[in-house]
C-alpha positions as a printed Julia matrix, in Angstrom:
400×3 Matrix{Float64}:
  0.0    0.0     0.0
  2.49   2.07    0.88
  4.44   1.38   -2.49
  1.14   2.3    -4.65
  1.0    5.6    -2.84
  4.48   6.27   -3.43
  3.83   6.21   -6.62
  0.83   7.79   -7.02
  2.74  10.81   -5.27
  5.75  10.77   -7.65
  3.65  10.33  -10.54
  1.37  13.5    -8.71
  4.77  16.03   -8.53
  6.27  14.74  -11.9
  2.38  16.02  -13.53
  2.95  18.92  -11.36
  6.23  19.77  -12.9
  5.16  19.1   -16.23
  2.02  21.62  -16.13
  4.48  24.22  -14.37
  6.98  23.93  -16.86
  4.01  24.16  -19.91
  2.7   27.25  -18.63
  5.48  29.34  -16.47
  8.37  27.66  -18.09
  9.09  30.14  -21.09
 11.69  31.91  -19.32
 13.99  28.71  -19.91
 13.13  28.64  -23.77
 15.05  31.18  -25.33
 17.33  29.7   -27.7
 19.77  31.87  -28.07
 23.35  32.39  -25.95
 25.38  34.43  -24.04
 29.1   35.01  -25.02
 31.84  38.06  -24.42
 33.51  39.52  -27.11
 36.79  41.66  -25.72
 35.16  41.37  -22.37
 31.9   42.47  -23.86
 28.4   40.91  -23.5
 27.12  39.95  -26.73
 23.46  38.51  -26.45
 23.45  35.86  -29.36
 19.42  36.06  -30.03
 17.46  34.06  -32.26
 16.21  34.62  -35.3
 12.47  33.65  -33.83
 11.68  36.16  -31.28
 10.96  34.56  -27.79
  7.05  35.63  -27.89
  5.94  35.82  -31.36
  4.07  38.17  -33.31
  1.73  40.85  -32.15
 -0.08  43.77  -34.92
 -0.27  46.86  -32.94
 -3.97  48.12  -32.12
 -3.49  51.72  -32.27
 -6.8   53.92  -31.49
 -6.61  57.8   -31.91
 -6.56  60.3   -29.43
 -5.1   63.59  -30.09
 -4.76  65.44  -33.29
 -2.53  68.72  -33.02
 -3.22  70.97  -36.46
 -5.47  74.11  -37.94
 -4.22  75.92  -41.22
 -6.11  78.87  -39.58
 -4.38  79.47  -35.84
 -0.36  79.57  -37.03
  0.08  78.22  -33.39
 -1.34  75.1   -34.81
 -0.34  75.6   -38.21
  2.82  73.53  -39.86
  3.66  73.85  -43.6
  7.03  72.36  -43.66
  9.11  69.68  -42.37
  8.74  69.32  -38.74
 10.14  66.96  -35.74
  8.61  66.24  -32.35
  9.43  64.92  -28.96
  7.69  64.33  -25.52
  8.52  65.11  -22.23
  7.96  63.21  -19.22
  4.97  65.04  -18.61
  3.63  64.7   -21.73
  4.0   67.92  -22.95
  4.69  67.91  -27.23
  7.23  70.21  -28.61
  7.11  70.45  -32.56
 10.17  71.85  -34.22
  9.0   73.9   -36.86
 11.78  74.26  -39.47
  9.64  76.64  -41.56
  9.44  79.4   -38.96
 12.68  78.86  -37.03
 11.12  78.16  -33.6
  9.89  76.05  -30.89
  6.21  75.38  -30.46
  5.01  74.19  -26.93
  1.88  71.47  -26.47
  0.47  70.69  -23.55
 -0.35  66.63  -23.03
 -3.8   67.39  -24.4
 -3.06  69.55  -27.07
 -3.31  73.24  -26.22
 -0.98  75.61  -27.4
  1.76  76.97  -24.53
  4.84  79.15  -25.93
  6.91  79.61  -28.87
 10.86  79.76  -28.83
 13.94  81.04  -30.79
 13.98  82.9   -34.05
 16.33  82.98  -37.0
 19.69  83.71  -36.72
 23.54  83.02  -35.46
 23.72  83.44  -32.27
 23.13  81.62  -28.86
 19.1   80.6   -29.11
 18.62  81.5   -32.78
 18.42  78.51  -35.5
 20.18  78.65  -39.02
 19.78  74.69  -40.13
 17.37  73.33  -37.35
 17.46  69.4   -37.76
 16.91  67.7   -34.92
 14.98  68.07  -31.39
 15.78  65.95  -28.35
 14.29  66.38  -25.0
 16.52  65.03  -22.38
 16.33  62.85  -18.94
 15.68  66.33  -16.88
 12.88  67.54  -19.51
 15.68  70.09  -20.98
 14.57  71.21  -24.84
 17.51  70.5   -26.94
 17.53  71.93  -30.47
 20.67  70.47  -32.83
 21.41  73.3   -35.54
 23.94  70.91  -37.63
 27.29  72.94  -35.51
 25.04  73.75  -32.44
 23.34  72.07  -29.54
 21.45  74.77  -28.03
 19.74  73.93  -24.63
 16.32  75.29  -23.93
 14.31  75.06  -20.03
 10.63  73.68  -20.26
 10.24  77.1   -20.34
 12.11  78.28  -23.17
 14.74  79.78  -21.73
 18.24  79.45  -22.97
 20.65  77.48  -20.0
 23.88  76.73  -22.94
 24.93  76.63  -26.61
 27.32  74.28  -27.65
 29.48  74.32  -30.66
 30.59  71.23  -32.39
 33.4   70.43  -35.2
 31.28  68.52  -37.19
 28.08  68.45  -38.59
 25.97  66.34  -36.48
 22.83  64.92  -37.55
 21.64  62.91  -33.97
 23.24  63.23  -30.44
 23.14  61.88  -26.7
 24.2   63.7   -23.07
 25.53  61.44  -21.24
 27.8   61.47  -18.35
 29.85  64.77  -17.36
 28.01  66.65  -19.94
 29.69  64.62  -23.09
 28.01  63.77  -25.91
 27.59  60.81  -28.18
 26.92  61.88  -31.72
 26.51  60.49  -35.07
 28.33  63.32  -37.29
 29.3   63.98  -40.83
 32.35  65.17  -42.75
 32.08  65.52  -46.57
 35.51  65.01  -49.01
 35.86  65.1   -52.45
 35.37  61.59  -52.44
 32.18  61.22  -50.57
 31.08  61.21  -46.68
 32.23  59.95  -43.66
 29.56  59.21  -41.22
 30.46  58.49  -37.7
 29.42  57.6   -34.24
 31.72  59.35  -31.85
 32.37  60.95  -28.05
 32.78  64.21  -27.59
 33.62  66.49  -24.69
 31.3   69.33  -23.69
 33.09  71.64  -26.17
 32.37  69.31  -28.85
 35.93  67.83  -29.18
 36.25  64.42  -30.17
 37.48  61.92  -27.11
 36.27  58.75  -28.83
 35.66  56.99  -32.04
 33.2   53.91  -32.36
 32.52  53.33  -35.74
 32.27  55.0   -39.2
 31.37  54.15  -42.65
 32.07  55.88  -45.8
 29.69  56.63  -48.83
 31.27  57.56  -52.32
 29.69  60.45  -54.37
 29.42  60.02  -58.18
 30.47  63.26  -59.67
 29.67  64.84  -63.33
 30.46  68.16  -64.49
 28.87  70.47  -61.27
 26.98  67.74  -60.33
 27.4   65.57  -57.18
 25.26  62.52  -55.77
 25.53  60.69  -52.49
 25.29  57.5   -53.69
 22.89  56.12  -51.37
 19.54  54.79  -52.05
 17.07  52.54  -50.17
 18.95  49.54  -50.35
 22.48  50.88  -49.2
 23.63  50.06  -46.17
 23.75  52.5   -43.45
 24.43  53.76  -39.62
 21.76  53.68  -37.16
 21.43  55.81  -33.92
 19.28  56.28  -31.6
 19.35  58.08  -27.77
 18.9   55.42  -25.35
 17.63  55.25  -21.69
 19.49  57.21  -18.97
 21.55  59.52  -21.09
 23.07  56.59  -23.43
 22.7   55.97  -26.74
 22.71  52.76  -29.19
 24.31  52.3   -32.87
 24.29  49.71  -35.45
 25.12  49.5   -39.3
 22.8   47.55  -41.24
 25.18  45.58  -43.08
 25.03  43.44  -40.26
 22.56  42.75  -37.56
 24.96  43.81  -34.82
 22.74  46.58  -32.35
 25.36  48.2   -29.57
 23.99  49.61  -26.24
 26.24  52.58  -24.61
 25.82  53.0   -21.42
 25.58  56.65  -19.51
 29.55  57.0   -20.07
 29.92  55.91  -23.39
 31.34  53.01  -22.79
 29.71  49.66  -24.71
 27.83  47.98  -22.45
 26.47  44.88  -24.44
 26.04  44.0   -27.64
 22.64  42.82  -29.21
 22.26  40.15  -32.41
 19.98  38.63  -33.98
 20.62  35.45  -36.12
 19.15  36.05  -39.54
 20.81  35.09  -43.08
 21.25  37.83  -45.41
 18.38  38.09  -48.06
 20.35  39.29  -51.57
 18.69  41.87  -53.28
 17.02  40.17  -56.49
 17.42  41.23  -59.95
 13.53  42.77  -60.16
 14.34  44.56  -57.41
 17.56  45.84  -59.0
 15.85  46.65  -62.07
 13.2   48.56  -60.36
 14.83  50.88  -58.33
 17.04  51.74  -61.55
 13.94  52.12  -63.58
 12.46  54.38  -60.78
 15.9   56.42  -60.72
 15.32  56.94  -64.44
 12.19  57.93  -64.47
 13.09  60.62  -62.12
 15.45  62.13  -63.93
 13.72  62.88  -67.25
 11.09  64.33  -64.56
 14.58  66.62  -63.27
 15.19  67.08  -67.18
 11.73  68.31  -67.6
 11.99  71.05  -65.19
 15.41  72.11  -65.5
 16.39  71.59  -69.6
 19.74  72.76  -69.18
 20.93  69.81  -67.13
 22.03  67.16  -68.17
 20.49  63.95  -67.48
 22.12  60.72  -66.01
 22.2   58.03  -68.85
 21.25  54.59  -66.98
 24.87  53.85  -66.98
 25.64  56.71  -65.7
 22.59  55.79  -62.41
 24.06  52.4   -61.88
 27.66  53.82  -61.42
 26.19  56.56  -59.0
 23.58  54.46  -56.86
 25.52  51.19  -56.6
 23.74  48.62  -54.95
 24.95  46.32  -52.38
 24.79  42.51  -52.73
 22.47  41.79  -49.73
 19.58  44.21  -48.53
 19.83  45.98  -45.41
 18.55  44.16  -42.12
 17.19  47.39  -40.76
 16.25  51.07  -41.62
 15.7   52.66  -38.55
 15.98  53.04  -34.95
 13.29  54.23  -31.56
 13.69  53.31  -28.38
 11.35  54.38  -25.08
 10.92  55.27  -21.39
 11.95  51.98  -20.15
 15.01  51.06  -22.78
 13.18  48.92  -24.97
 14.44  49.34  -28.34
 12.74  49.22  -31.79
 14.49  47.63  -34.81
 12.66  48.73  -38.2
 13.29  46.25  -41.06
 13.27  46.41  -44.48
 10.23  44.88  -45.98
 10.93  41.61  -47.79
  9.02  40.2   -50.76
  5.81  39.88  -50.92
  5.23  42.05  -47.97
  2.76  44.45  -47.49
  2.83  48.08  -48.36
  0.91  49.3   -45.75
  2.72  47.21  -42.95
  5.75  47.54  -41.19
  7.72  45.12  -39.41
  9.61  45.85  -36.26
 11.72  43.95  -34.06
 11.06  44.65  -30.41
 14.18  43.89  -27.82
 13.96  44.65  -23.99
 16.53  46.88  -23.0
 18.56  43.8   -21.72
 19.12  43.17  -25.61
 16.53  40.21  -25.61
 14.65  39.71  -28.98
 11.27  38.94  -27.42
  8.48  39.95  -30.28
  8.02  40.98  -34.08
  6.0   43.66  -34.28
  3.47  44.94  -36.99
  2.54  48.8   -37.35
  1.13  50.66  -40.14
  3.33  53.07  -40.62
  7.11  54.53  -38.66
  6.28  56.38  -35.37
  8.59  59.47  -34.24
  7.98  59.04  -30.69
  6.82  55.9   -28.54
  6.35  56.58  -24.98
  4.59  55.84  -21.7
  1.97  53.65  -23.56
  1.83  55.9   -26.42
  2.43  56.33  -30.23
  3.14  59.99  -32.06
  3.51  60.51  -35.66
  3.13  63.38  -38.08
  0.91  63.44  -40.77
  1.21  65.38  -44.36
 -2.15  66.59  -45.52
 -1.49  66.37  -48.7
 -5.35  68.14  -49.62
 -4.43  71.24  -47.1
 -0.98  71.53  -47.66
  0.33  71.12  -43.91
  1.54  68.77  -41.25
 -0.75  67.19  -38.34
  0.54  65.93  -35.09
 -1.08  62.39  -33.96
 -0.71  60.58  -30.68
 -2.48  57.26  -30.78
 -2.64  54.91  -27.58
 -1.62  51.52  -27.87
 -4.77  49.63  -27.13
 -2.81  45.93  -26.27
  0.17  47.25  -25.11
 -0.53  44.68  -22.4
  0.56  42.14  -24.72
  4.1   42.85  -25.3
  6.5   41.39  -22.71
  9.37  42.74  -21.82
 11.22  39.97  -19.41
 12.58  36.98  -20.37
């Protein structure tokens, strides 16, 4: 008797065991691997992410735009950002200023003007809000540092044209810049003190121009390979060139931290594909011929040798990350994929590939639960600003 209930109790914990490891067990299911690289973490993921697939519900909530208030109105290419309060600041490249939001749309205060010095904008291209809510407004040269009120606290000059940036410790910053040559442009992602020195190199990559009579192309189009950035939690920063599918996390003093992959064969670019995007390039310049008749137009010999394409297709085109460090990894569609859907790779900010996510189109901002975009009116002539709330946000998992 005794023996028959031993049993029955082994066989009792052993069902136990089972059910636990069914339903609570898929923390010990990632595939992938852990391995150091020059006493760096690399976290080997695979290429299946942990917790599948999820489409995005998005449902909209605000709408920030009226061609008859020019506090609301936006004609030209904009950028936004969000503070921790929710407050929306628009850079408005067309008027050389600062427009204030509050989280539910109202209008606050305008900032900066046109011109050279400290506060005023020649080339605005970029707006960052940073970890204490500080407005920062790159102006290619400058990083000029607003309060949440709009008052000036710094200007800093850099050596290089910088196109996207990061404070991090001490007041450096990490930067992706740009230097042109006669033979092309040098893009890198660097350190620099808080006089815009350089103090640190991490990477760079090099794009050839194609040059004919006064004429000069960057020759990069939508297949060519390129370098990523993208701030990061805690005053960091994270950088990746798409030629490989190698995403590395900085951490608040620049130093690499870990290194995120993701194990997924290169897909080569076929020849439709090739013959398409030359065919499109073409078609484009007796459109440029039409409108200008004393240029010269590119033969299609002349295209290929300017717009090279790579063997392989890029494995991503873009970089986001939010509040908590979770980072998004935009991909380039494959075949057969549809137009009006975007894939995105979703890692925790550990570097863990744990979905593949589905939007309908490439968010500026995703934050605290929440989605913003802008939106061309193509009928009206002028930009709207859109937060949407992610609806199953629940859904996506962010621990291993």
């Amino acid at each position: 008797m005794k023996f028959k209930m031993k049993i029955v109790f082994n066989a009792l914990i052993l069902l136990i065991s089972v059910l636990l490891f069914s339903f609570g067990g898929q923390k010990g299911e990632w595939k992938g691997k852990i391995e150091y690289e020059n006493g760096v973490k690399v976290v080997k993921n695979p290429g299946e992410p942990l917790y599948g697939e999820i489409q995005i519900e998005l449902e909209e909530d605000l709408n920030i735009g009226n061609e008859e208030d020019e506090n609301y109105y936006f004609y030209k290419s904009i950028d936004i950002d969000v503070d921790s309060l929710g407050n929306i600041y628009v850079l408005d490249r067309a008027n050389y200023r600062v427009r204030k939001f509050d989280r539910n749309g109202k209008y606050v205060l305008t900032f900066g003007r046109r011109g050279q010095g400290p506060g005023e904008f020649g080339n605005m291209y970029a707006l960052q809000i940073d970890n204490n809510d500080r407005i920062c407004v790159l102006d290619r040269q400058k990083i000029h540092v607003f309060s949440e009120g709009g008052e000036l606290e710094s200007c800093i000059g850099l050596k290089n044209n910088c196109t996207q940036f990061s404070f991090v410790e001490g007041g450096s910053i990490i930067s992706r810049v740009s230097a042109r040559t006669a033979e092309g442009t040098n893009e890198e992602i660097v350190l620099l003190d808080r006089e815009g020195k350089r103090k640190k190199s991490y990477f760079n990559s090099f794009i050839p121009v194609f040059r004919k009579k006064n004429m000069v192309i960057l020759g990069a189009g939508p297949y060519s390979p390129r370098l990523y950035f993208c701030p990061w939690s805690e005053g960091s920063a994270i950088y990746g060139h798409s030629s490989e599918y190698r995403v590395f996390f900085l951490d608040s003093s620049g130093t690499v931290a870990f290194i995120a992959e993701k194990e997924e064969a290169p897909r080569a670019i076929t020849q439709k594909e090739r013959n398409e995007f030359y065919e499109k390039m073409h078609n484009s310049e007796k459109r440029r011929q039409s409108r200008f008749p004393s240029r010269e137009p590119l033969s299609m010999s002349e295209i290929k040798k300017a717009y090279p394409l790579p063997e392989n297709m890029p494995f991503f085109v873009h970089f986001l990350s939010d509040e908590k460090g979770n980072v998004y990894v935009y991909r380039m569609a494959g075949p057969g994929a549809k137009e009006s859907m975007i894939a995105c790779d979703f890692f925790n900010s550990e570097g863990y590939f744990l979905h593949e996510l589905k939007l309908t189109f490439l968010p500026r901002v995703i934050k605290d639960g929440y989605v913003y975009a802008e939106k061309w009116e193509q009928a009206r002539e002028f930009f709207l600003i859109k937060r949407f709330k992610i609806k199953n946000r629940g859904q996506i998992k962010e621990r291993i």
